[in-house]
C-alpha positions in Angstrom: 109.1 -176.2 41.2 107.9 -172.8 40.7 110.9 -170.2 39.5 109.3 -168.1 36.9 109.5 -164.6 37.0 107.9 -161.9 39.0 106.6 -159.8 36.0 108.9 -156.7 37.0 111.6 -158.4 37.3 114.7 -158.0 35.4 115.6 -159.9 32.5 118.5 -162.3 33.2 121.7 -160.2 31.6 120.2 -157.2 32.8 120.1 -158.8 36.4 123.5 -161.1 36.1 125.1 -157.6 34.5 123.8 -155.8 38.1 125.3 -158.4 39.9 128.8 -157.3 38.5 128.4 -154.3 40.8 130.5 -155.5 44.0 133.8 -156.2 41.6 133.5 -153.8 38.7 136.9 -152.2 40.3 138.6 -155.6 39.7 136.7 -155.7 36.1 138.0 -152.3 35.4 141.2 -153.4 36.4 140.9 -156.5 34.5 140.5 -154.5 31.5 143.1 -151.9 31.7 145.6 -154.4 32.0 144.4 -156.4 28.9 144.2 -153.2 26.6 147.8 -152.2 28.1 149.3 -155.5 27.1 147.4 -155.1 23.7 149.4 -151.4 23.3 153.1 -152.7 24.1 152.1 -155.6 21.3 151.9 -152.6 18.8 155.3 -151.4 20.3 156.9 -155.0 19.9 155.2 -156.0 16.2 157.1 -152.4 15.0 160.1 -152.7 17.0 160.7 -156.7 15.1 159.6 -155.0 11.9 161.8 -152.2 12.4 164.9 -155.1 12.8 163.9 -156.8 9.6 163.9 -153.7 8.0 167.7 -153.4 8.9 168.5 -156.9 8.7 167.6 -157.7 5.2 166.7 -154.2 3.2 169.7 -152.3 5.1 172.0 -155.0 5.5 172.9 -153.9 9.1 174.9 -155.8 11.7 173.3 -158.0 14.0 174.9 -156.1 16.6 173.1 -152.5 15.5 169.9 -154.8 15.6 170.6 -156.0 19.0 169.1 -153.4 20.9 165.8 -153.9 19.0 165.4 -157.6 19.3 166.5 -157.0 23.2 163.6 -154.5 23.7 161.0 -157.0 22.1 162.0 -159.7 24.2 161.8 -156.9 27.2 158.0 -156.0 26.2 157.5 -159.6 25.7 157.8 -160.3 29.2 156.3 -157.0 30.3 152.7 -158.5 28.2 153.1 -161.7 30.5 153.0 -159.9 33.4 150.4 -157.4 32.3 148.3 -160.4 31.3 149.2 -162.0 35.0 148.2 -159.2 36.6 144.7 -159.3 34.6 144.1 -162.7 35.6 144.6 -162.0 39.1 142.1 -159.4 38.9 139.4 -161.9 37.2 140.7 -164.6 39.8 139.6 -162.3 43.0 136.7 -160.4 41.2 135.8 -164.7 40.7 136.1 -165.5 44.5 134.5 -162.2 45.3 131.5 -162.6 43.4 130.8 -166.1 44.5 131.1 -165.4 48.2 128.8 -162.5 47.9 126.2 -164.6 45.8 126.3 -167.5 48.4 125.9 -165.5 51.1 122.6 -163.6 49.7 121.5 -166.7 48.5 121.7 -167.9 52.2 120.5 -165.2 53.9 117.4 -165.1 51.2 116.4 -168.7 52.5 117.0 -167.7 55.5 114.5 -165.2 55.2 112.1 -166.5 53.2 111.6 -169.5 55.5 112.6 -173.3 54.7 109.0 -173.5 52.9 110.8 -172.1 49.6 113.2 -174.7 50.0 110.0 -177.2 49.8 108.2 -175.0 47.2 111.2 -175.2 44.8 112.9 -178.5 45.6 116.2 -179.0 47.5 117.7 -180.5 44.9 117.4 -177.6 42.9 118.3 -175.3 45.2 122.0 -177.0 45.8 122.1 -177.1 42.2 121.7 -173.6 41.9 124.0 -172.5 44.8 127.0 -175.2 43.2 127.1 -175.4 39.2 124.5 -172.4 39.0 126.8 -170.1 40.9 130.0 -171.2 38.9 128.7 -170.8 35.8 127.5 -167.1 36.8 131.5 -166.3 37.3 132.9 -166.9 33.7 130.4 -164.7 32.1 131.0 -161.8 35.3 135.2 -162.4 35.4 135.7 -163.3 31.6 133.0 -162.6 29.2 132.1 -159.3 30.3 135.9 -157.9 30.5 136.8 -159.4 27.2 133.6 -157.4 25.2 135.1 -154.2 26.8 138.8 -155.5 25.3 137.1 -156.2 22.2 135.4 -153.1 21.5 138.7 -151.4 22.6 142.0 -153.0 21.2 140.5 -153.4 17.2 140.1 -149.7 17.5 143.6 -148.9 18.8 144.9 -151.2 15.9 142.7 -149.7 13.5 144.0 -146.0 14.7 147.9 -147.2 13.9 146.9 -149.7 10.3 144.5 -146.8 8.6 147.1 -144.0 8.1 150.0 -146.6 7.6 147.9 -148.6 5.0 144.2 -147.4 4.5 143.5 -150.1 2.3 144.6 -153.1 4.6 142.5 -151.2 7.2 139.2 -151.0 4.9 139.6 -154.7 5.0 139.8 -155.1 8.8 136.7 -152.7 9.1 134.3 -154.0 6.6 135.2 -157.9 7.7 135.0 -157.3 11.3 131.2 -156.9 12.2 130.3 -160.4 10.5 131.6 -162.2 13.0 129.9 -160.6 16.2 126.8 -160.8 14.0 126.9 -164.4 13.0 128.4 -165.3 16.5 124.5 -163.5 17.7 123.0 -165.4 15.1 124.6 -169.2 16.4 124.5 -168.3 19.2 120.7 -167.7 20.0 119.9 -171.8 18.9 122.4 -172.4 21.6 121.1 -170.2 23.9 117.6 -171.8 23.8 119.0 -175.3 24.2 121.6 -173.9 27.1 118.7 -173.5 28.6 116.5 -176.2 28.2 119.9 -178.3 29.2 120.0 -176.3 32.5 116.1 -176.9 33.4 117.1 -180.9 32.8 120.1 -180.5 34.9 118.2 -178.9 37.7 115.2 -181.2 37.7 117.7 -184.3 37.2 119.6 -183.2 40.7 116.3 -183.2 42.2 115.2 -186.5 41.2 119.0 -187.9 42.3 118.5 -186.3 45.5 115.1 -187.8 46.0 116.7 -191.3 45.0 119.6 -190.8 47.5 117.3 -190.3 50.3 114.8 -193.1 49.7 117.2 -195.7 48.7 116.6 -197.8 51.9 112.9 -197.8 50.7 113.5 -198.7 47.1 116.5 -201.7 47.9 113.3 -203.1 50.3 110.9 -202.9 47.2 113.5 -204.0 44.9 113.4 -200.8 43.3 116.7 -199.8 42.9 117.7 -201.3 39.4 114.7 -200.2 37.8 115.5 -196.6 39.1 118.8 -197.0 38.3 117.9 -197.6 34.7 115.7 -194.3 34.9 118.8 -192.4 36.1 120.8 -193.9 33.3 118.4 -193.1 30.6 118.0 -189.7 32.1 122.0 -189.1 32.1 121.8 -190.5 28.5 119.4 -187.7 27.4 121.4 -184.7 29.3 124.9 -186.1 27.4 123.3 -185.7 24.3 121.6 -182.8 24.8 125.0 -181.4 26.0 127.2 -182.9 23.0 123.9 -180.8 21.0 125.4 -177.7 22.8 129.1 -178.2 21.9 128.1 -179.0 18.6 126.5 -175.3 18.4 129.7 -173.9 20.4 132.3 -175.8 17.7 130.1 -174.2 14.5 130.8 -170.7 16.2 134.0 -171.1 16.3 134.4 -172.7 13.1 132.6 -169.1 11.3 134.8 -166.9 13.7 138.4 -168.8 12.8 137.0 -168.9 8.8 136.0 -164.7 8.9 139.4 -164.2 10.5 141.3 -166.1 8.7 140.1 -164.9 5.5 140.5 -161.2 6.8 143.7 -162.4 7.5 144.7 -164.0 4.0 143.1 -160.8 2.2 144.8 -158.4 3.8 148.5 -160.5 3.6 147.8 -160.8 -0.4 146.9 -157.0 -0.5 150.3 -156.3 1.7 152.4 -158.6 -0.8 151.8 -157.1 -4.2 152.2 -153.3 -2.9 155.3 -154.8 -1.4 155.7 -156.6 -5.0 155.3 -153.0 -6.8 157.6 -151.0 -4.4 154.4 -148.9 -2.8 155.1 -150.2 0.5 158.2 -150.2 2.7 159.2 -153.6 3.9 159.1 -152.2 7.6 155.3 -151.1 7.2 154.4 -154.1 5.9 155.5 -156.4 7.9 154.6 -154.1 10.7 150.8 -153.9 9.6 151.3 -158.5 9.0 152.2 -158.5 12.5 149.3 -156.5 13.2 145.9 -158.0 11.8 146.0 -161.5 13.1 146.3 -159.9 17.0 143.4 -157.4 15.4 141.0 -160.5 15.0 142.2 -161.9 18.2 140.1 -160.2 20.7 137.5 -161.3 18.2 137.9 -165.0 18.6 138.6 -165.0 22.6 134.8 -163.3 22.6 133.8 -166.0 20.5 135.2 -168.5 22.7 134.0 -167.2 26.0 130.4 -166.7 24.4 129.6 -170.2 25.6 130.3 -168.9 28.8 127.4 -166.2 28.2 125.0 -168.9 27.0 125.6 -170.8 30.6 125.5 -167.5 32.3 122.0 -166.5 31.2 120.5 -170.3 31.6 121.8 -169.9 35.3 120.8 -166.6 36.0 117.4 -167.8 34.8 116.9 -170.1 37.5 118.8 -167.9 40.1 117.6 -164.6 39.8 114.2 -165.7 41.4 116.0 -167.2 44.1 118.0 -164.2 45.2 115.5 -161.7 44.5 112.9 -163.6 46.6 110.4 -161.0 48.9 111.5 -161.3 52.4 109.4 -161.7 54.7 107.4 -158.1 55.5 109.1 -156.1 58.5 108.0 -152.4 59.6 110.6 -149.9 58.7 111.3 -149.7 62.7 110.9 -153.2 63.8 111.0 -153.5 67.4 113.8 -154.9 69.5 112.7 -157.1 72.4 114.6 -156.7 75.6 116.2 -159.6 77.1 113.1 -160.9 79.4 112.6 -164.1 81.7 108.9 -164.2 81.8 106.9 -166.0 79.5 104.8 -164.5 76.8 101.3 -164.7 76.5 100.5 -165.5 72.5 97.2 -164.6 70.3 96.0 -166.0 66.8 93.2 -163.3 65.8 91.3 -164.3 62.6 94.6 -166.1 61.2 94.7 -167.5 57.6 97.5 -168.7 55.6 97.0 -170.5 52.4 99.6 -173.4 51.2 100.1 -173.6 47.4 99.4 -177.2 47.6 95.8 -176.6 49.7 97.2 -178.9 52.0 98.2 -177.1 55.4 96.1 -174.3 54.6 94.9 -172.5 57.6 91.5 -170.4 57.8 90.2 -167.6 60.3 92.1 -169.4 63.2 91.7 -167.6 66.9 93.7 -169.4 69.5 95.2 -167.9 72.8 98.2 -169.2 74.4 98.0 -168.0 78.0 101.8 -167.3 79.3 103.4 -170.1 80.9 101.0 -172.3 79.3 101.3 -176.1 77.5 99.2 -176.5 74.5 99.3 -179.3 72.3 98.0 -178.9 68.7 96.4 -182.0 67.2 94.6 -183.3 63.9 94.6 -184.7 61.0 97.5 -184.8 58.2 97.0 -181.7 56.3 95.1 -179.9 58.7 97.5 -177.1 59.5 99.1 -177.9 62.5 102.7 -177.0 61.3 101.5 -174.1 59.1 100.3 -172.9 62.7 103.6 -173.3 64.0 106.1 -171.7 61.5 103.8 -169.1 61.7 104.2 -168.8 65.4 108.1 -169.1 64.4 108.1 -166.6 61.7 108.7 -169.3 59.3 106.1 -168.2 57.7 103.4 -164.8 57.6 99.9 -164.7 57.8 97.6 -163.6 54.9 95.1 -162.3 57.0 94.8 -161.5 60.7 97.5 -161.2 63.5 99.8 -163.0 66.0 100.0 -160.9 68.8 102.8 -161.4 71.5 102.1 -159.8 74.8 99.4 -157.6 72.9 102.3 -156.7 70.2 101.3 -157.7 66.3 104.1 -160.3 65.7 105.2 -158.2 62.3 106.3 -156.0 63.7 109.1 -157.6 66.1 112.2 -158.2 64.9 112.6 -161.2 63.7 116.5 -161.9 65.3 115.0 -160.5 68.8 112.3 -162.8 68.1 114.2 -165.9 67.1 116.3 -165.1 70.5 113.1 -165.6 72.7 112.2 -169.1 71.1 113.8 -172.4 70.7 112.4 -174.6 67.6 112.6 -178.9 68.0 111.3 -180.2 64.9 109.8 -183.6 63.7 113.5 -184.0 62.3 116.3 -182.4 64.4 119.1 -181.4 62.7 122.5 -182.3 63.8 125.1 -181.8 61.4 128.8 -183.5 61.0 130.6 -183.0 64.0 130.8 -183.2 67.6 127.6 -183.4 70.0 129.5 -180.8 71.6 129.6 -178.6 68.0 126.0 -178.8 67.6 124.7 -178.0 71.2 126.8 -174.7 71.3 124.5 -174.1 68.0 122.1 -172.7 70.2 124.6 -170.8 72.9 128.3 -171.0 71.5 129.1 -168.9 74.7 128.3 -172.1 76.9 130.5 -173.4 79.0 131.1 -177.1 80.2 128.5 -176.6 83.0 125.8 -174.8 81.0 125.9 -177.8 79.0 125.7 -180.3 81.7 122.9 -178.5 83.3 120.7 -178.9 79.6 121.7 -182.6 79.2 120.8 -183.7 82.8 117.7 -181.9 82.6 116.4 -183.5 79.3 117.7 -186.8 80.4 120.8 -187.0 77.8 123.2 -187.2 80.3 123.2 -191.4 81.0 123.6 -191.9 77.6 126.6 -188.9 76.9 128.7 -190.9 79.5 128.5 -194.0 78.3 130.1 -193.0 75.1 134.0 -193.1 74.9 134.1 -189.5 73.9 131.6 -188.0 76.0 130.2 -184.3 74.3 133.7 -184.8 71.7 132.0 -187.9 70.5 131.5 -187.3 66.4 128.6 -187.6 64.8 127.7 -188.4 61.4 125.3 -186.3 58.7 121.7 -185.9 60.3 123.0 -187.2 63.3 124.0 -190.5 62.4 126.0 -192.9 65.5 122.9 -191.8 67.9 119.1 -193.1 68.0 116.0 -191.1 67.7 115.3 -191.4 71.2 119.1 -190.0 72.1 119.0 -187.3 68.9 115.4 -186.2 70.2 116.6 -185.3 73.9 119.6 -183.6 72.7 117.4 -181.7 70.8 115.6 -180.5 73.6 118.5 -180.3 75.6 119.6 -177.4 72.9 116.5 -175.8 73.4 117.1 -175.7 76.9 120.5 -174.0 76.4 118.8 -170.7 74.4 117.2 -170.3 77.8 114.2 -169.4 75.5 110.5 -168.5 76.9 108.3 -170.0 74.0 109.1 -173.2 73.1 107.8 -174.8 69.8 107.7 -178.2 69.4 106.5 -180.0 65.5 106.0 -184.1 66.4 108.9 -184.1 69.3 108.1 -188.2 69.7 107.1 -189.2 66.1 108.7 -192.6 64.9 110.0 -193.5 68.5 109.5 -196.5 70.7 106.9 -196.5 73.7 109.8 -196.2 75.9 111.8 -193.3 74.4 108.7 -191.5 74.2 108.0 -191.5 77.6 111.9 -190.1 78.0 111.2 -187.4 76.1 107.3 -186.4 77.4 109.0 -186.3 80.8 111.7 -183.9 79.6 109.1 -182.2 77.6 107.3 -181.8 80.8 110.8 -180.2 82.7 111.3 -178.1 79.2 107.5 -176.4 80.0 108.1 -175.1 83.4 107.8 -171.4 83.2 107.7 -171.1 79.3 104.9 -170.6 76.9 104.9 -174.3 75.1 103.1 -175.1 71.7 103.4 -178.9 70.7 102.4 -180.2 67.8 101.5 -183.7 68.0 99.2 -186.8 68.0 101.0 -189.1 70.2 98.8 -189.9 73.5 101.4 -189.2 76.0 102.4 -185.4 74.3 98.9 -184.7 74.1 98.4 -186.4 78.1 101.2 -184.6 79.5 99.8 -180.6 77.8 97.4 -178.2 79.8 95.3 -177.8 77.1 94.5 -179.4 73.6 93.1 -177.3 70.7 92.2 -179.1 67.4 92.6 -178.1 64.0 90.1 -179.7 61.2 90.3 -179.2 57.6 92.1 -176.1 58.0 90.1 -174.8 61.0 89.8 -174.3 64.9 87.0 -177.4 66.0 88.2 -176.7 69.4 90.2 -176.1 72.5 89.4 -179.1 75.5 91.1 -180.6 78.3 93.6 -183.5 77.8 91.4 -185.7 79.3 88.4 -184.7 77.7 89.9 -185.0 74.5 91.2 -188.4 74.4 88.0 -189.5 75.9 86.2 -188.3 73.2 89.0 -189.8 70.9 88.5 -193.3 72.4 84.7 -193.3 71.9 84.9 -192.5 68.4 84.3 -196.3 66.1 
């Protein structure tokens, strides 16, 4: 995986305090609530000071004190809902900020092309939209608002304790900055192994992803206990390093509960022998008690939510790159293709595009496409054959020439109006959980019952849609599953034929099938081409038999464009 930072990029608080933007109203909100509720607490500590002031130095009637204790209780519940109304703001600033983060980060891959999706792993990538993404929020919706509380409500307490008792105050001042600073100084240690824990989690997801998906393989090779034990030891070393983490998390909060409790203790001594040598009034003192543990308070919440920074910045680490990923270069005017029947006639001039790996690479490649023509790509593994698609798809973008499309350099087309003239059929359709009829409308979700007959009877999927009990409402499971590659292949196309597109790309369309479900699908392949621009990647005889033309890729490079015939002759003579 490769998510280190571009050089001007921000660093992660900077960029996870930017992402704050889009619910800083809910924030302020948040805020004002909280410092609100912290102002009626002043009202409530002197209003029960005030009735032990009567009650016991006075001697008044509990009746005379009634009012008093009624209006505490009365502010008591107004601080509830004042604190309600706070956590609704951090609840919806919560769902807002993880809506908006999901959607960039799917729009980013989206635009980026699904080769950053193989460049940084797709385990890593869930794990980055899932746990990364929640633990962004609780430094947005809670650590973030509760610094602002913190830096306000000690300094409204401190305005009403220094000219009631300076000296009581003195103490609240002078203990106060040791713990933000030894909360900084814990708290650094556990920020470096927050995020060492976050790289293990990320590169453990992958490596339990990978397992998932080759399990059939490692249960033939009787590999799945010994990889078992390799996730096991793996999990071991991820609880300890997490139970290191707490450990760091229970010393800071240890330091913050000693420094406040002792501020605490110091300042209730302090209080008792001025109220021992008459210098105080019983009402200010217990007024100014009430007031310094609720003075420290906003002290230890920080503390507490400080964890939530430490996960914060670990995540934004491994996010950040994601969502501030360059998209794909577009002219500032990009230009909108007009709806159009007639197939376009396609141009690789000079074309290279280099593949971190070296594998795929592709060097100086110059390859017409006449319109309304069938060309099938061959070669080796590695050569570059589905480098030279996405790049015809706009999966990916050339480091040197130009894809021209009806004379027009390819960059600068749209890539929506683009994406709306082609239809894609890859090695591996995709066919997510639901009906067949959810995923055909994938292509045209304005198609009607007809439209969709049409497609299926022209790529052959009809025989086999009617023998199912369900017909087009039959489920499917994930990737397809209740269908074989043969019936998922020629839905496939038939989806392609519902865009109506006029280029058609096609990466392996009969890899992995049977001699007789590949001839189904070259003979829909073959109803697929007529009138539309066709690219087919492949190295199956019968795609290759069935194109107008074949061009060959080697090591990177064009070796040449020959007739089907010619080619496979030449093919068969070779030892």
């Amino acid at each position: 995986m490769n998510l280190a930072p571009h050089p001007d990029q921000q660093r992660p608080e900077a960029w996870l305090i930017s992402q704050s933007a889009p619910v800083r109203r809910n924030l302020a909100w948040n805020v004002c609530w909280a410092v609100v509720a912290g102002g009626t607490l002043v009202l409530q500590a002197w209003l029960l000071a005030n009735a032990c002031q009567q009650l016991i130095m006075d001697h008044a009637a509990l009746t005379r004190v009634a009012p008093l204790l009624w209006a505490a209780a009365a502010l008591a519940l107004l601080r509830a809902g004042l604190h309600l109304l706070a956590d609704r703001q951090a609840a919806q600033a919560g769902a807002t900020l993880k809506q908006s983060l999901r959607t960039r980060l799917v729009k980013t891959l989206q635009e980026s092309g699904s080769t950053r999706l193989r460049t940084e792993g797709t385990g890593a990538v869930v794990e980055a939209a899932t746990t990364g993404i929640e633990d962004l929020e609780p430094y947005v919706t809670r650590f973030l608002p509760q610094l602002a509380v913190t830096a306000l409500l000690p300094a409204l307490i401190l305005l009403v304790v220094l000219p009631t008792e300076w000296r009581t105050g003195l103490v609240l001042v002078f203990s106060a900055p040791f713990i933000p600073l030894l909360m900084v100084l814990i708290g650094r240690g556990a920020e470096r192994r927050n995020s060492r824990q976050w790289h293990q989690l990320s590169r453990m997801a992958g490596h339990f992803l990978d397992l998932v998906q080759g399990l059939p393989d490692l249960r033939i090779f009787a590999a799945a206990k010994r990889e078992a034990a390799v996730v096991a030891r793996v999990a071991e070393e991820y609880r300890q390093s997490t139970m290191a983490v707490v450990r760091l998390a229970f010393l800071s909060a240890l330091t913050l509960e000693f420094f406040s409790t002792v501020g605490t203790a110091v300042a209730a001594v302090l209080i008792g022998f001025q109220l021992l040598f008459g210098s105080l009034s019983l009402l200010n003192g217990l007024f100014i008690l009430l007031l310094v543990p609720e003075f420290y308070l906003p002290f230890r919440i920080l503390g507490l939510t400080y964890h939530a920074r430490m996960k914060g910045i670990a995540a934004a680490e491994r996010l950040a790159p994601l969502l501030t990923a360059e998209p794909a270069p577009n002219p500032d005017t990009p230009i909108i293709l007009p709806p159009s029947t007639r197939a376009p006639a396609i141009r690789f001039t000079g074309v290279s595009c280099r593949q971190e790996s070296g594998r795929g690479s592709l060097t100086g490649i110059s390859l017409d496409l006449p319109a309304g023509s069938f060309t099938a790509v061959a070669g080796a593994s590695g050569s570059g054959k589905s480098t030279l698609a996405r790049l015809l798809a706009g999966l990916l973008q050339p480091e040197n020439g130009m894809i021209s499309v009806d004379g027009v350099d390819l960059r600068q087309i749209a890539a929506k109006s683009w994406h709306a003239r082609m239809a894609w059929v890859s090695q591996h359709p995709v066919f997510f959980k639901g009906t067949i009829r959810d995923n055909l409308l994938l292509a045209a979700p304005a198609a009607d019952d007809r439209a969709l007959r049409t497609a299926l009877d022209a790529a052959g999927a009809a025989p086999f849609i009617e023998q199912l009990p369900e017909g087009l409402d039959t489920p499917l499971g994930d990737r397809g599953a209740g269908l074989s590659g043969g019936e998922l292949r020629r839905l496939a196309v038939a989806r392609a034929l519902l865009r109506n597109a006029t280029l058609v790309v096609l990466d392996e369309p009969t890899a992995g099938l049977d001699r007789e479900s590949e001839l189904l699908v070259v003979q829909v392949i073959r109803r697929l081409a007529a009138g539309r621009t066709v690219l087919a990647i492949s190295h199956r005889e019968a795609v290759l038999a069935a194109a107008d033309r074949v061009a060959v890729l080697h090591e990177g490079q064009l070796e040449g464009v020959y007739l089907p015939g010619d080619y496979l002759a030449t093919t068969e003579a070779r030892p």
